[in-house]
C-alpha positions as CSV (number, residue, x, y, z in Angstrom):
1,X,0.0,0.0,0.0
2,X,1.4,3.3,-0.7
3,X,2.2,6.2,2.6
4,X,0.0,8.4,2.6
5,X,-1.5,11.1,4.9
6,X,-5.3,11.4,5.0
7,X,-5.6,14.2,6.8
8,X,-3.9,17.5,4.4
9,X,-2.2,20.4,6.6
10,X,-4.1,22.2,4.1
11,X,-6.5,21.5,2.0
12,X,-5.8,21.8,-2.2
13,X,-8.7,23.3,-2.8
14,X,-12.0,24.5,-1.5
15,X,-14.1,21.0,-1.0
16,X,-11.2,19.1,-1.7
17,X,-10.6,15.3,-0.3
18,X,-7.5,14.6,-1.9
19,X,-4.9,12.4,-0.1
20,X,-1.5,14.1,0.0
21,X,1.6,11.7,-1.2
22,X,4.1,11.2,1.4
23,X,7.3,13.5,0.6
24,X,9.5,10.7,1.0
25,X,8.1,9.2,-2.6
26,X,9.2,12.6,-4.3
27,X,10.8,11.9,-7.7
28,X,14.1,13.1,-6.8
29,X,16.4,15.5,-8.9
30,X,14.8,15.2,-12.6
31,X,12.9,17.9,-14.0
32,X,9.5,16.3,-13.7
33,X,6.9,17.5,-16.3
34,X,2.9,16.8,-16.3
35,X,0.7,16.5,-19.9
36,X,-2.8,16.8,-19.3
37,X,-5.5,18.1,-21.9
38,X,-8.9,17.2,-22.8
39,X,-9.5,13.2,-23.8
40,X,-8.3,12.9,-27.7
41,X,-6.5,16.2,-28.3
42,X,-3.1,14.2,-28.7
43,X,-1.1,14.3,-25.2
44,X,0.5,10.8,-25.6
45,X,1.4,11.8,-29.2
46,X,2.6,15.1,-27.8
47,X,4.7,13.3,-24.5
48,X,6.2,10.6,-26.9
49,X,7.3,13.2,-29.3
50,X,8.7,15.7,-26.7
51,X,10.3,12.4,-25.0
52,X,12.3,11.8,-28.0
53,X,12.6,15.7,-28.8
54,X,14.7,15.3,-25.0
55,X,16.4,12.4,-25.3
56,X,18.0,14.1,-28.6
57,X,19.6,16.9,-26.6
58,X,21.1,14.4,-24.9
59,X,19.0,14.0,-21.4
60,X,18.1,10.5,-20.0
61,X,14.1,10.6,-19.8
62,X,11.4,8.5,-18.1
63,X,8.0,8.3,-19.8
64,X,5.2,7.5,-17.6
65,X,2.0,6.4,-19.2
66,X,-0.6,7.3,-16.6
67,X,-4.2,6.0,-18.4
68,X,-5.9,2.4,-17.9
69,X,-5.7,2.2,-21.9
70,X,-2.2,1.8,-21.0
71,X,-0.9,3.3,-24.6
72,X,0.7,6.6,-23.7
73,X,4.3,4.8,-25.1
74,X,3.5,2.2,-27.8
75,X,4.7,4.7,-30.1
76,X,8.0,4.3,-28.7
77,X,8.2,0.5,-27.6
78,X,5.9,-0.6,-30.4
79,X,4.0,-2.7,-28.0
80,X,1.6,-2.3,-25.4
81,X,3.5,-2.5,-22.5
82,X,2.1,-4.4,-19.2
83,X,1.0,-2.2,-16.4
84,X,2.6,-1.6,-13.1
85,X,-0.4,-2.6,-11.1
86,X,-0.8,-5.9,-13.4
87,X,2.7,-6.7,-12.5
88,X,2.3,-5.9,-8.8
89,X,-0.8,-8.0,-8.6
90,X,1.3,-11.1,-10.3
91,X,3.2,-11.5,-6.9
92,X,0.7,-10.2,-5.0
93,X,2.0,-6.7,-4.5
94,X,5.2,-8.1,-3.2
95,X,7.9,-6.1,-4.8
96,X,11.4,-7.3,-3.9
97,X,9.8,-10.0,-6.5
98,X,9.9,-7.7,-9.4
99,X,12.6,-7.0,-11.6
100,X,13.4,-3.8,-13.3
101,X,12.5,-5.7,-17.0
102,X,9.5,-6.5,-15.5
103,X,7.9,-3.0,-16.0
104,X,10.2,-0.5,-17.3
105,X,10.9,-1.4,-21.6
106,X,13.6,1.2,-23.7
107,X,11.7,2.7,-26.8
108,X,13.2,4.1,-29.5
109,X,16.6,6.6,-29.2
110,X,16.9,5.5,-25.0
111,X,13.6,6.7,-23.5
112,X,12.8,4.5,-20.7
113,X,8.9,3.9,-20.6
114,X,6.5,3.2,-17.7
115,X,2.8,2.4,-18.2
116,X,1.2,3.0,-14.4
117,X,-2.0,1.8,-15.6
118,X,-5.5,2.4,-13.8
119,X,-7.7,0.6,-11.3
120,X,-10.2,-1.4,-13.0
121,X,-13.2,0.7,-14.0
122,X,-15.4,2.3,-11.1
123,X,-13.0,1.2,-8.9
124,X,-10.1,2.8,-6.6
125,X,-8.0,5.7,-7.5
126,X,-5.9,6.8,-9.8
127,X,-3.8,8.6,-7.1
128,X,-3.0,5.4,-5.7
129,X,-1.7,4.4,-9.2
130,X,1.0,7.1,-9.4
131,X,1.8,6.4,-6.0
132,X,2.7,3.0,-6.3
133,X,4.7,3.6,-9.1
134,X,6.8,6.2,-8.2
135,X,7.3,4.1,-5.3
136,X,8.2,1.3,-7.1
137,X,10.2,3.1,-9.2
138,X,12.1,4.8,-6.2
139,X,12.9,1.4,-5.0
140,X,14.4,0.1,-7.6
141,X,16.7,3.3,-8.1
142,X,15.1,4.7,-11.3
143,X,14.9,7.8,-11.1
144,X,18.5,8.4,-9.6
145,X,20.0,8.2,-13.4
146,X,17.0,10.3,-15.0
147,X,17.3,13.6,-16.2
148,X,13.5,14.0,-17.5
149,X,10.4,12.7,-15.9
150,X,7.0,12.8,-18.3
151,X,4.0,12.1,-16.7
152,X,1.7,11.4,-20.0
153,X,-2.1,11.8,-18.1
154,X,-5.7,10.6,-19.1
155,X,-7.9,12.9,-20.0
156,X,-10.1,15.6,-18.1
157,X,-10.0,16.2,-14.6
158,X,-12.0,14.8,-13.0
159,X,-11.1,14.1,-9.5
160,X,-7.7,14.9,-7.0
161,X,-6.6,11.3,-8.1
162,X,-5.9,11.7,-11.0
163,X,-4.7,15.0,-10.4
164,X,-1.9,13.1,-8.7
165,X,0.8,13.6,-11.0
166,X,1.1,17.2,-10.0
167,X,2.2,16.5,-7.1
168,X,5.3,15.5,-8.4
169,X,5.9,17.5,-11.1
170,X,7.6,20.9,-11.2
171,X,5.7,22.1,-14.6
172,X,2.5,21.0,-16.1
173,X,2.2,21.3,-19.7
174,X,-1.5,21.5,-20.9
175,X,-2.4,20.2,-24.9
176,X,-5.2,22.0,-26.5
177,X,-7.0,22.6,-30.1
178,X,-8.7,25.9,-31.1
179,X,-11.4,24.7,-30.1
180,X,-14.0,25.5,-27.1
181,X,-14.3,21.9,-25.7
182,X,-10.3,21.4,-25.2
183,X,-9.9,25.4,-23.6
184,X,-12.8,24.5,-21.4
185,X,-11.1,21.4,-20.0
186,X,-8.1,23.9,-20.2
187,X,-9.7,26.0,-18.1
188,X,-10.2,23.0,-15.4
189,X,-6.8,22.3,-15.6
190,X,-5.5,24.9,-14.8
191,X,-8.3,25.5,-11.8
192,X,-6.2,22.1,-10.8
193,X,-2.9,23.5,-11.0
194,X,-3.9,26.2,-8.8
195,X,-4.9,24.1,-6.0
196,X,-2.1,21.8,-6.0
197,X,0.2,24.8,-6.4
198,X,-0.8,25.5,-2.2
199,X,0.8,22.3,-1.1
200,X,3.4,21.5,-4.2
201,X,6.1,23.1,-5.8
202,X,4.3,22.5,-9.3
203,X,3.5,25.3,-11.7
204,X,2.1,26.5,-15.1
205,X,4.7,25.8,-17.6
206,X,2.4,26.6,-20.4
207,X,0.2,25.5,-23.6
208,X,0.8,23.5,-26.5
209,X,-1.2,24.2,-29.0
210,X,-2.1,20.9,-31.0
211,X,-4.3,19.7,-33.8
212,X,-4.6,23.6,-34.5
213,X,-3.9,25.6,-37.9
214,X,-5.2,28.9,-36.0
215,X,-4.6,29.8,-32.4
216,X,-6.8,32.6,-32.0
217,X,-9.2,31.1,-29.6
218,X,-6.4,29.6,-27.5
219,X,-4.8,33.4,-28.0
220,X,-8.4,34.8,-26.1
221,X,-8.3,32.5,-23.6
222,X,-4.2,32.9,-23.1
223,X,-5.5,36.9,-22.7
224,X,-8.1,36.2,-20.2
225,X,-5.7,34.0,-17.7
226,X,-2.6,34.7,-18.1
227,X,-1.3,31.5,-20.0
228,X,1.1,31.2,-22.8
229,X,1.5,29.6,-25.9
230,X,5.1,27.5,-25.8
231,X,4.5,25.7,-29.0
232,X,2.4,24.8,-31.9
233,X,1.8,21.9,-33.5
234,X,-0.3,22.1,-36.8
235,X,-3.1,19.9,-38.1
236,X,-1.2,17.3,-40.2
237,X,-1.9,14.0,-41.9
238,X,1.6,12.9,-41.5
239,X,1.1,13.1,-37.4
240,X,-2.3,10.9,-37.4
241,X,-0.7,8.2,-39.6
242,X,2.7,8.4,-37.2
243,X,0.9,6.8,-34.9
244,X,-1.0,4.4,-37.2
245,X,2.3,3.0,-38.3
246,X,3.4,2.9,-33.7
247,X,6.2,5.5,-34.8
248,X,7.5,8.7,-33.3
249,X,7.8,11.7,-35.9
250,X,11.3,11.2,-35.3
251,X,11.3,8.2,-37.3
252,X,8.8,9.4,-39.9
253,X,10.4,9.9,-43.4
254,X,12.1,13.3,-43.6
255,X,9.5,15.5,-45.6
256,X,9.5,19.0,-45.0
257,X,6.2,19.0,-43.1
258,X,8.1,16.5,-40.7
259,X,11.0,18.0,-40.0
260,X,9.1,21.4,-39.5
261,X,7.2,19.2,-36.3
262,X,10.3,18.1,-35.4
263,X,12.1,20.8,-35.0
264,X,9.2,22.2,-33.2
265,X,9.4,19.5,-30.8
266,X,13.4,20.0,-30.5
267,X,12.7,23.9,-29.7
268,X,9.6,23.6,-27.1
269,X,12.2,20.6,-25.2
270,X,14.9,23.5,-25.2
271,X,13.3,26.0,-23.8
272,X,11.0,23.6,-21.0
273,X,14.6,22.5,-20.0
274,X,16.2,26.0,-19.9
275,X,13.3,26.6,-17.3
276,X,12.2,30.0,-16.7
277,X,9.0,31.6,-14.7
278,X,6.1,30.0,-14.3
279,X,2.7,31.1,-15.9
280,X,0.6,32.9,-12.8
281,X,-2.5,32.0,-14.5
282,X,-6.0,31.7,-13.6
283,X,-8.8,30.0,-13.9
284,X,-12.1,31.5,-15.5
285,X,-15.8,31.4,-14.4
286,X,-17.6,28.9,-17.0
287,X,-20.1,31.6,-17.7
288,X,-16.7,33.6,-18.5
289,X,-15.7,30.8,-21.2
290,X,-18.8,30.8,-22.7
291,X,-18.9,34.6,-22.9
292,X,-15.4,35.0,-23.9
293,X,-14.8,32.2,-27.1
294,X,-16.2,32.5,-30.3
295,X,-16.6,35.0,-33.1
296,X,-17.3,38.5,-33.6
């Protein structure tokens, strides 16, 4: 069972019953960064991509795929990769049984890969999820050699579990279209961000605009709270079928279009690494969303 403390100093949030993560599971030393955007707009495309984009300035990364679909790396191991919480349960959640090959695989150009997985459905909580793995993770001396930590996370959020991974991270990098569904569960997010910010050192690092050949809704919204635009991916064929053929853009053949995205990706890994401030954004009434997207 992972530590945990039940009863918060502080609460994250007003009406919040998250569990705070014991300290002593922190990640460590790596610069820890946290993908979340609305279910569908491409974070696991986006994570994979920026994995490699790191590992090709030289930094030793950890990918952790944090969805029960358990996919957020097949791009990069070509397989789908068994959970942590399917190999815990193989021997019975004793863990000085498991070996490092057990649950972390290498994908393409070094980057290490993790899938934490997800209780079954209706079931437990994600929190617990992260924890263990990290944990696990911690105990086998992982993250001691890692330079880069990406935590690759499902969907919308929803509740403080799966709001977990924020409590490691040091950024969190949100993935939206120009569209109003994916800046209102921007907008969530970063409500999210907010309250974890209290208790954690975690912060805004910024928006990547995906699936988008405009940004001028994401611009509005970027007005309105005080995010920023740190990269923008456009609306290409070439990405979709990159993951049809379980292939990183890095891997893709060399057309213009391509190496345009990967350069992009090479840039936005330069500058999250560089660090910088974070983003003191905040979050917007719904009726504020509603009033503020759209056209003229």
């Amino acid at each position: 069972m992972p530590i945990i403390n039940r009863i918060a100093k502080r609460p994250d949030g007003d009406g919040s019953v998250q569990v705070q993560m014991d300290q002593r599971i922190d990640v460590g030393t790596a610069k820890v960064f946290a993908v979340y955007g609305k279910g569908g707009i491409g974070k696991s495309t986006t994570s994979s991509n920026l994995s490699v984009a790191f590992s090709k300035l030289g930094k030793r990364v950890l990918q952790i795929g944090c969805d029960p679909k358990h996919d957020s790396t097949f791009t990069l191991t070509k397989c789908l990769m068994p959970t942590v919480i399917d190999v815990l349960e193989s021997v019975n959640f004793h863990t000085e049984e498991l070996r490092v090959s057990d649950f972390v695989f290498e994908g393409y150009n070094g980057v290490m890969c993790v899938e934490a997985g997800g209780p079954p459905a209706g079931t437990g909580c994600g929190g617990y999820v992260v924890g263990q793995t990290v944990k696990l993770l911690k105990e086998h001396h992982l993250l001691e050699d890692t330079d880069v930590v990406i935590f690759d996370v499902l969907g919308d959020v929803v509740c403080g579990g799966f709001a977990s991974p924020l409590q490691h991270a040091e950024r969190a990098l949100i993935v939206a279209a120009n569209d109003f569904d994916s800046i209102f569960a921007m907008n969530r997010i970063v409500q999210a961000i907010n309250a974890k910010a209290k208790n954690y050192g975690v912060r805004i690092g910024g928006v990547i605009a995906n699936r988008s050949v405009a940004t001028d809704q994401i611009d509005r919204f970027n007005a309105a709270s005080g995010t920023r635009t740190l990269a923008h991916l456009p609306d290409l064929d070439a990405i979709r079928r990159s993951r049809l053929k379980k292939a990183t853009l890095f891997e893709m053949d060399p057309t213009p279009e391509i190496i345009a995205v990967q350069q992009e990706y090479l840039r936005l890994a330069a500058i999250l690494w560089a660090g910088g401030e974070p983003q003191p954004a905040r979050s917007l009434k719904d009726r504020e969303i509603f009033d503020l997207l759209g056209f003229d």
